[in-house]
Each structure stands twice: as C-alpha cells, then as structure tokens.
Residue, then its C-alpha position, 0 to 999 in steps of 0.5 A: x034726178x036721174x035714175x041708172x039701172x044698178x047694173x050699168x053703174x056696177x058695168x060703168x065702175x068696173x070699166x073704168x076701175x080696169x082702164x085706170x088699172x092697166x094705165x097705172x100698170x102701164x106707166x110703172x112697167x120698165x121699158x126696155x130702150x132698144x124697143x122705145x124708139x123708132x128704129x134708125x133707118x139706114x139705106x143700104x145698096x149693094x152691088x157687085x161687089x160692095x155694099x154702099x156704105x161698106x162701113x156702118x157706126x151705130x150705139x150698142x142697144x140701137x135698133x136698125x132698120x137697113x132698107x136694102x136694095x141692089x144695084x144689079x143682081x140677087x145678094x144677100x145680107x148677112x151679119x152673124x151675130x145679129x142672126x140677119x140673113x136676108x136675100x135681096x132680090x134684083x131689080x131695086x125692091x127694098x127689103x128691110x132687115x130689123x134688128x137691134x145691135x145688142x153687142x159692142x164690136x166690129x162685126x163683118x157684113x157679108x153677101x150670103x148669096x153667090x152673085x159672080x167671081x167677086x162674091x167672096x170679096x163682097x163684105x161690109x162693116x158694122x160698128x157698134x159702139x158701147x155706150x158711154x158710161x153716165x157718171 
C-alpha cells in the first residue's frame, strides 16, 4: 500500500475541491449574448468620399468587428451612439473598431477627420435591427 503524507492529500482535496467550485460557478453564471460569440467581422474601405459599403445591417446586441482600411488618405470613423472614433491611417493598414450594437436604429456613419472638399458629404449607414420577439 501506498503511503501519502497528510498534507499532500489535504493540498490535493483542497485543489480539486476549488477547480470543481469554480467549474460549477462557471456553468450557472449567466452569460450575456453580445459577448459569447465571436464578433461579425465587416471589411470596410473608405475613400474619398465614401465608405464601402456605405450601408451596413446588423442584429441589435450583435458584436462587430469593422476591419477598416483606406483606399487613399487619412479618415476617420465615427458613429456617435456607439462611442466609435477611430482614424484610419493611409496606405492600407487595417484598424479594427470593436463594438456591440446594443440599440435599434439607423445610425449615421461619418469621416471624423477632414480629408478634402468632400469631407462633409462622406457618411455611411448603419442598421441594426431589433430582435424578433420569440413567441
């Protein structure tokens, strides 16, 4: 027979007493759904003086990831209600913009920084749509 010193055995109890803790603390805490997925990824282009696309749907609680490059200059990204202001930097380099669209609306993309005569004219669109209601 083997023989294991007492504190070990208590050390190997208590260990595997808390893993089992946590696990079960794991499985009952609610999740919320905008942060158990991945989020959508959307490439995005903006150019003078438009975003490609300019018109974006998503779910309401969606979490987005817009991978942003420019075709041309610096722009910026900005879309109020979602606190997103981001500058995007020419040459190409992507920056991603994470967020989760938490409201229903039509929300207006805009280029938040100056970038020619057709700055003011640059905007996009972003949907979301509520969720339907289960029955």
């Amino acid at each position: 027979m083997i023989s294991i010193p007492p504190n070990v055995f208590i050390r190997a109890v208590a260990v595997a007493g808390m893993a089992l803790l946590g696990g079960a603390a794991l499985l009952s805490a609610p999740q919320d759904p905008a942060t158990a997925s991945a989020p959508r990824v959307i490439a995005v282009v903006a150019k003078r003086f438009t975003f490609q696309p300019s018109k974006i749907d998503v779910w309401e609680g969606e979490r987005i990831r817009l991978v942003v490059s420019s075709a041309d200059g610096v722009h910026g990204v900005q879309i109020k209600k979602f606190r997103v202001n981001k500058l995007v930097p020419r040459g190409g380099e992507t920056v991603n913009i994470d967020f989760v669209a938490s409201t229903a609306g039509t929300y207006e993309i805009l280029c938040s920084e100056e970038c020619g005569e057709g700055h003011d004219s640059m905007s996009g669109t972003l949907v979301v749509t509520a969720k339907p209601n289960p029955q």
